[in-house]
C-alpha positions in Angstrom: 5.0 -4.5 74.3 1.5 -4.4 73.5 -0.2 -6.8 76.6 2.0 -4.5 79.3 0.4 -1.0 77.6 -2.5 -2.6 77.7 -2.5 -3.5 81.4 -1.2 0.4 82.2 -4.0 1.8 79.7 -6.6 0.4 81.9 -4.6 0.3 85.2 -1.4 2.6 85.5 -1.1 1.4 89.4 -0.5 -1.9 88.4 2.6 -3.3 89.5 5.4 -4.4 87.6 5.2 -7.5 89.6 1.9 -7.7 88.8 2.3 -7.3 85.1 4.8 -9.4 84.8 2.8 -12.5 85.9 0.4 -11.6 83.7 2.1 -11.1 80.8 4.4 -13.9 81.5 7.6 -11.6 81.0 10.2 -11.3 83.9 10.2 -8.4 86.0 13.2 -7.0 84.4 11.2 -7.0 81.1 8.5 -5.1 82.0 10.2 -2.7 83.3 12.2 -2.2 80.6 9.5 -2.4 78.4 8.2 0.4 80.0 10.7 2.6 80.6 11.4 2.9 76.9 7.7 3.3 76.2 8.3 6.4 78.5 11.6 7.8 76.4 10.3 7.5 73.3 6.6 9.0 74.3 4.9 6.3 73.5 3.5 6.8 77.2 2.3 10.5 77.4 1.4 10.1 80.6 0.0 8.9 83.9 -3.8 9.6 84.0 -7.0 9.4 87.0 -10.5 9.5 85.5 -12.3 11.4 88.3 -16.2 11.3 88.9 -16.3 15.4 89.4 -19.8 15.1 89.6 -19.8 12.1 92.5 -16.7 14.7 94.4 -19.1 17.4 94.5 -17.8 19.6 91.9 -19.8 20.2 89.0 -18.0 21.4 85.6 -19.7 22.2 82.1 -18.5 20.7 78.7 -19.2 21.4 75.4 -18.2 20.4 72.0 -17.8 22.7 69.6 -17.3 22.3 66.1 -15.5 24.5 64.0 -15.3 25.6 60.0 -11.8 26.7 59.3 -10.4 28.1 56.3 -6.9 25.8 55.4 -4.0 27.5 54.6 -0.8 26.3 52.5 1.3 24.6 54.3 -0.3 24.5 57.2 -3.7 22.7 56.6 -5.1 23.4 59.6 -2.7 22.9 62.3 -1.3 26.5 63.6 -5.2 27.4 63.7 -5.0 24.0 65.8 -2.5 24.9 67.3 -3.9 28.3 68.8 -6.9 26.8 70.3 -5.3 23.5 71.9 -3.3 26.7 74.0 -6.2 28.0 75.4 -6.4 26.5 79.2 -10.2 26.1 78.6 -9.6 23.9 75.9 -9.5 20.2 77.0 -9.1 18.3 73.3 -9.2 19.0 69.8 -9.2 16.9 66.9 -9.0 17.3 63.2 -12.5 15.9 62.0 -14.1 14.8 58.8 -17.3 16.1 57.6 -19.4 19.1 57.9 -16.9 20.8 60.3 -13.2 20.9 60.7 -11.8 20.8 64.5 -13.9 18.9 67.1 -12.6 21.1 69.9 -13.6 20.2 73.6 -14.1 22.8 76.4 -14.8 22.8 80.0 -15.3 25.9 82.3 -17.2 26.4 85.9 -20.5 27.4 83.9 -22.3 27.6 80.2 -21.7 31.1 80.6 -18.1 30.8 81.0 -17.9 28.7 78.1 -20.0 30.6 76.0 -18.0 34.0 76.1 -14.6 31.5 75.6 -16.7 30.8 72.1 -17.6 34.5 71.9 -14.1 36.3 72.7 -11.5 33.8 72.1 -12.8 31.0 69.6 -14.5 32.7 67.0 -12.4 35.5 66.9 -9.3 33.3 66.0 -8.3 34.1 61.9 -9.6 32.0 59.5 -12.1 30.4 62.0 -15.3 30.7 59.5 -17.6 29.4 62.3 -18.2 27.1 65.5 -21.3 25.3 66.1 -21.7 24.6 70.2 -23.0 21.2 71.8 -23.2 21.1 75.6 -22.6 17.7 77.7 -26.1 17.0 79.1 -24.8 13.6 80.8 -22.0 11.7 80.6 -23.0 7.7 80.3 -19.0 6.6 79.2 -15.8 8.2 79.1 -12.4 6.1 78.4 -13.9 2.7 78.6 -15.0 3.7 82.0 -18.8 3.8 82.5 -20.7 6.5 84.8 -23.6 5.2 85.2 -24.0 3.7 88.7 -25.1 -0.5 87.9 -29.0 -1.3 88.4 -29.5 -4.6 90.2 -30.9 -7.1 88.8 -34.2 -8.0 90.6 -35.4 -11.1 88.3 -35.6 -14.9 90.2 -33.1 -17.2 88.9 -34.5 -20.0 86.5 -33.2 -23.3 86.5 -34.6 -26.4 84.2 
């Protein structure tokens, strides 16, 4: 199972034809292979990395990191839980270190994002405090790399 969610990780147009000669399963195989990965949610789901910037559209991220105070029984998940609701909020992720919850946020402007921080985040119980770190550039994003390649000017050597 693992080559064929492989392939889809990095390719989820690629044929099941296709798979299957790579893989060296039959058709039938893969397909089956990946229709259970579907049932059981092993595949979330079918996902485009768009260049925003390259369409024309520009969009501001930050990360912001965030103290919370646990509670029994619920660590930090309904806290969690709250902010991954938020249509602003993109990811969050239960950290170690100084902060808590990574959580990632993208809105039209810095302002936008900021008064999300200001209004919704912070005013969330038990959120002690959030720490904000705007995207500047963005070099590599699931295995996929933004920057555009230089070419390589150097003469060829041979002995």
């Amino acid at each position: 199972m693992d080559d064929v969610l492989k392939i889809l990780e990095r390719d989820s147009r690629m044929s099941i034809d296709r798979i299957a000669t790579m893989t060296g399963k039959t058709e039938a195989e893969v397909r089956e292979i990946i229709e259970t990965a579907e049932k059981t949610g092993v595949i979330r789901r079918y996902k485009t990395v768009i260049d925003w910037e390259k369409a024309g559209r520009e969009r501001v991220f930050a990360f912001i990191d965030v103290k919370v105070t646990p509670a029994r029984g619920v660590g930090f998940d309904d806290v969690a839980e709250r902010i991954y609701r938020f249509p602003e909020v993109h990811s969050v992720y239960l950290v170690s270190g100084a902060c808590d919850l990574r959580v990632v946020v993208g809105g039209e402007t810095m302002k936008q994002v900021a008064f999300f921080v200001a209004e919704k985040l912070s005013t969330i119980d038990r959120v002690q405090s959030t720490s904000t770190h705007f995207l500047l550039k963005k070099y590599k994003e699931d295995t996929d790399i933004f920057e555009e390649p230089v070419e390589d000017h150097r003469l060829a050597v041979s002995p």
